[in-house]
N, C-alpha and C positions, 0 to 999 in steps of 0.2 A: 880201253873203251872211251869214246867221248859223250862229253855230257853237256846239254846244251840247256841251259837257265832260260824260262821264258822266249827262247827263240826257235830256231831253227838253224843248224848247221847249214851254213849257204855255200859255202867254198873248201874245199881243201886242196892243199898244195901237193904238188907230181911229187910221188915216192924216194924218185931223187934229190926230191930240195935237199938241201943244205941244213934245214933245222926242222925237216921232219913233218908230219899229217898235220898239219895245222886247220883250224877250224873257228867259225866266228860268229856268234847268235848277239839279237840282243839282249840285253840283261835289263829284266826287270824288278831287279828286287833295291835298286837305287842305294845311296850310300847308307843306309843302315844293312842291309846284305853284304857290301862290299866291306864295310867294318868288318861286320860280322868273318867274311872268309880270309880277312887277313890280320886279325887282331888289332885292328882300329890303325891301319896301315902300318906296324910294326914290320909286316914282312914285304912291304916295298923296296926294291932295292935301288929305284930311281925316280923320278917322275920330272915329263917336262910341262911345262904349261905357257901358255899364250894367252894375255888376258888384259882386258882394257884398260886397267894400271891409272894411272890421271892422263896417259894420252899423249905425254908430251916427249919430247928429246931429252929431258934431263928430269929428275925429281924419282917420283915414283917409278918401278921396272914395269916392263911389259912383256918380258922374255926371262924365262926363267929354268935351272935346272935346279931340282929338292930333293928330299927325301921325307918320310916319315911326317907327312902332314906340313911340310913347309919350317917344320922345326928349325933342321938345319940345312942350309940353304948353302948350295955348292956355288952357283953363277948365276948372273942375271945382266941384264940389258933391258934397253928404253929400247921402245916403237912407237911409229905415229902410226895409228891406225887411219885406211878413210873410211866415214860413215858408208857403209852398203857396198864397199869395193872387195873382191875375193883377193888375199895371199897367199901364195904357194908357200907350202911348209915342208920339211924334209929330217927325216931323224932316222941317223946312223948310229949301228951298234956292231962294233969290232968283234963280238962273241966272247969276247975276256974282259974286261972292264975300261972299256972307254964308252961313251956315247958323245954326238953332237948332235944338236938341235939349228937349226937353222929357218927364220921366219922371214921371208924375202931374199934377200942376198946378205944378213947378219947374224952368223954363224953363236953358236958358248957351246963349247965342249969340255967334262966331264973325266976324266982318264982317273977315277979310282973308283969305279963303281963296286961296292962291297959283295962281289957274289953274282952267281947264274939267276935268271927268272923263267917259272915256264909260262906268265900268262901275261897279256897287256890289255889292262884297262882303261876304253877312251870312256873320259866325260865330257860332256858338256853342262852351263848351266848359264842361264840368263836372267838379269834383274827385270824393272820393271819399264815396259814401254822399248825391249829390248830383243834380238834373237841373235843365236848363235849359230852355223852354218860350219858344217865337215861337211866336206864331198870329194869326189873324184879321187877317193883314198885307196892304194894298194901298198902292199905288205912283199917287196920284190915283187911288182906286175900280176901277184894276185889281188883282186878288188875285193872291198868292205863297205859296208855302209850303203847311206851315207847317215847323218848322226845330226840332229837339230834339238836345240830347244829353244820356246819362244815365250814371254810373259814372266813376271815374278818367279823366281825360285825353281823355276823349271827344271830340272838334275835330270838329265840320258846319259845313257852307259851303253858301250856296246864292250863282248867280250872275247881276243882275241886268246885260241889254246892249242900248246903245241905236244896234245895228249900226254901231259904233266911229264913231258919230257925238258930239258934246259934247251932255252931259243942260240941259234949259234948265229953267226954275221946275218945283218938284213940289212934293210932300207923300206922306211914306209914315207912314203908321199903323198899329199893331198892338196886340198886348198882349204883355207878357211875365212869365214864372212862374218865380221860383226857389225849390226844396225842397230840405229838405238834412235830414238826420241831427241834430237837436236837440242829440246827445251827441257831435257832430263835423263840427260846420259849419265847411265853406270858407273861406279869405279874402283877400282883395283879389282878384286876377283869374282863380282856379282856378275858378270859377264866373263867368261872364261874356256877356254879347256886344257884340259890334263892329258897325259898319255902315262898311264900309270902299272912302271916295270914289275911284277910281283913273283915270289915264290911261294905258290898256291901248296907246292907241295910238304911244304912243311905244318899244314894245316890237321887238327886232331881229326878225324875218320867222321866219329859221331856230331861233330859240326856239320859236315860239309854234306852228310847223308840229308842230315835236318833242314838244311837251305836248301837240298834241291828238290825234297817232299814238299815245301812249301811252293816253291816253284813250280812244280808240276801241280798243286792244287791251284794254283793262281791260274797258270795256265786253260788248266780245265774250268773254270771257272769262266774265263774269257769266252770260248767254244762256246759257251750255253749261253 
């Protein structure tokens, strides 16, 4: 059965996809829920990120593939970002452990990712004076999104699921936009987004019932 946190299921993919009923809501319960459903990202089994870094060709990264909160850090690479200009992003998943990430035409790929995931989560988050822009995202030619945040501290989450089944080969695409304040631009991961691999299914029952009670009160809550 699918379960959808604060959203609405808006898409699901033809019975013969490749990696099964997939389905995609926003997620409202922001990263203390998404702690919460993976033990504080323990059960990540990859994550990429794009993220305004100091901006330049050399020094700080701006492309990066992690794991586990950025603890240990598989690859990474420099971008120049331009203020208010969209770039096309592209992240492949072999269905056995490789992934690549690619932010314009500058590729890091990943070939020991430890383990299946059945669920991906996109965030976004913005400093101050600042916004973050997904759009035009699909999951192999199914659409998502699109995913913004604008202002201080702002964290959006959307939540991709492949009915807590393991995701097999894809391709998701998009574009992404960062703008910021010329006289106080962000940096390194105040401005950001993740694509964050996870195995939801290894989550204890009585967590996951408790986050989506709250969910749906939130929810209801909303309505009124």
């Amino acid at each position: 059965m699918r379960t959808c946190v604060l959203g609405v299921a808006v898409v699901c993919a033809s019975a013969g996809s490749a990696w099964g009923a997939v389905s995609w809501s926003y997620f409202g319960l922001g990263d203390a829920g998404f702690n919460a459903l993976t033990d504080n990202g323990a059960l990540e089994r990859a994550v990429t990120e794009g993220r305004i870094g100091d901006n330049l060709a050399s020094g700080t990264w701006e492309r990066a593939i992690w794991r586990q909160g950025g603890v240990t850090m598989q690859t990474n690479g420099n971008f120049v970002w331009t203020n208010g200009q969209a770039v096309g992003f592209e992240i492949n998943w072999n269905g056995t452990d490789t992934l690549t990430y690619t932010v314009g035409s500058q590729s890091l790929t990943w070939n020991a990712v430890p383990g299946a995931f059945t669920d991906i989560f996109v965030r976004t988050r913005s400093g101050a004076d600042s916004t973050l822009e997904l759009f035009d995202m699909d999951i192999d030619g199914v659409a998502f999104g699109p995913l913004t945040s604008t202002g201080n501290g702002d964290v959006q989450y959307i939540r991709i699921s492949n009915d807590f089944a393991d995701f097999g080969p894809f391709s998701i695409k998009g574009q992404a936009r960062l703008s910021w304040d010329a006289a106080n631009r962000p940096t390194n991961s105040a401005l950001a987004h993740q694509f964050k691999f996870t195995n939801t299914t290894d989550i204890p029952a009585p967590g996951v019932a408790g986050l989506l009670a709250l969910g749906a009160g939130l929810a209801a809550r909303r309505r009124r």
